[in-house]
C-alpha positions as CSV (number, residue, x, y, z in Angstrom):
1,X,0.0,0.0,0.0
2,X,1.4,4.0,-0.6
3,X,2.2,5.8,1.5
4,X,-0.2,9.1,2.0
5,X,0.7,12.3,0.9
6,X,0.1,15.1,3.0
7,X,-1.4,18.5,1.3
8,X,1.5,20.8,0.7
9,X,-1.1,23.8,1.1
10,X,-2.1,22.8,3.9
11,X,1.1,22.2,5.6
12,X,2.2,25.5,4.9
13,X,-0.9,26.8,7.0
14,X,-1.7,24.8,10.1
15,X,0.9,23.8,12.7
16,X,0.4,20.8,15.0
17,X,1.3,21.4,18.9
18,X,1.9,18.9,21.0
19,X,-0.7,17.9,22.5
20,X,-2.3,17.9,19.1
21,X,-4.4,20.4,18.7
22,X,-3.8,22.8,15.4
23,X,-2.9,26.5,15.0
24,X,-3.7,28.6,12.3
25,X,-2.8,32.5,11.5
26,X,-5.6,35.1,11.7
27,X,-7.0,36.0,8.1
28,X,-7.4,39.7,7.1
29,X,-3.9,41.5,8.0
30,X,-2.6,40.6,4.2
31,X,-3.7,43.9,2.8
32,X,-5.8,47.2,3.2
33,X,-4.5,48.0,6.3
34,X,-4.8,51.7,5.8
35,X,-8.1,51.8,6.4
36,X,-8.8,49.0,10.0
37,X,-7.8,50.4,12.8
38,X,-5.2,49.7,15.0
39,X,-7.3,47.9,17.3
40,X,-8.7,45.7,14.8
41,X,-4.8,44.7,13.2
42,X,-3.8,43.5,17.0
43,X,-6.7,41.8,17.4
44,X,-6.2,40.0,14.1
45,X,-2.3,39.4,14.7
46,X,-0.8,35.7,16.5
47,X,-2.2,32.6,15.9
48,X,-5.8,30.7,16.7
49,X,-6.7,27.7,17.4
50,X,-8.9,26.0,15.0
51,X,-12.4,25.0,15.7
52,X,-13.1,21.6,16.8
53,X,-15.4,21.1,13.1
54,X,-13.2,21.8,11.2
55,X,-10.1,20.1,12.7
56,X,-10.7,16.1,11.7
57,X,-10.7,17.5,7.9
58,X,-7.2,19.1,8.6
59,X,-5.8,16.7,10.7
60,X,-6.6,14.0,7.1
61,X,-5.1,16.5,4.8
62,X,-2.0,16.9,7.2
63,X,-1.9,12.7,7.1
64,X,-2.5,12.9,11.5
């Protein structure tokens, strides 16, 4: 049997911690910045964990 892949995309997205759950980086801080406010860039910078819904389908494409 072949071995499984693991989706390059999503490796380059989540990160596995060790006690397994998975990170992921806040969306919206890629571009117009100009116009969000301060508060709203620090609130949108650091990581997150990801919901407990979506994390089976992550965990496949990562091979876990």
């Amino acid at each position: 049997m072949p071995k499984n892949k693991t989706h390059s995309g999503t490796s380059k997205r989540f990160k596995v911690t060790g006690s397994g759950k998975i990170l992921r980086e806040k969306a919206g801080k890629r571009h117009i910045l100009e116009k969000k406010s301060s508060k709203v860039t620090r609130r949108m910078s650091g990581t997150a964990v990801v919901s407990e819904h979506d994390a089976p389908r992550i965990k496949k494409l990562l091979g876990l």
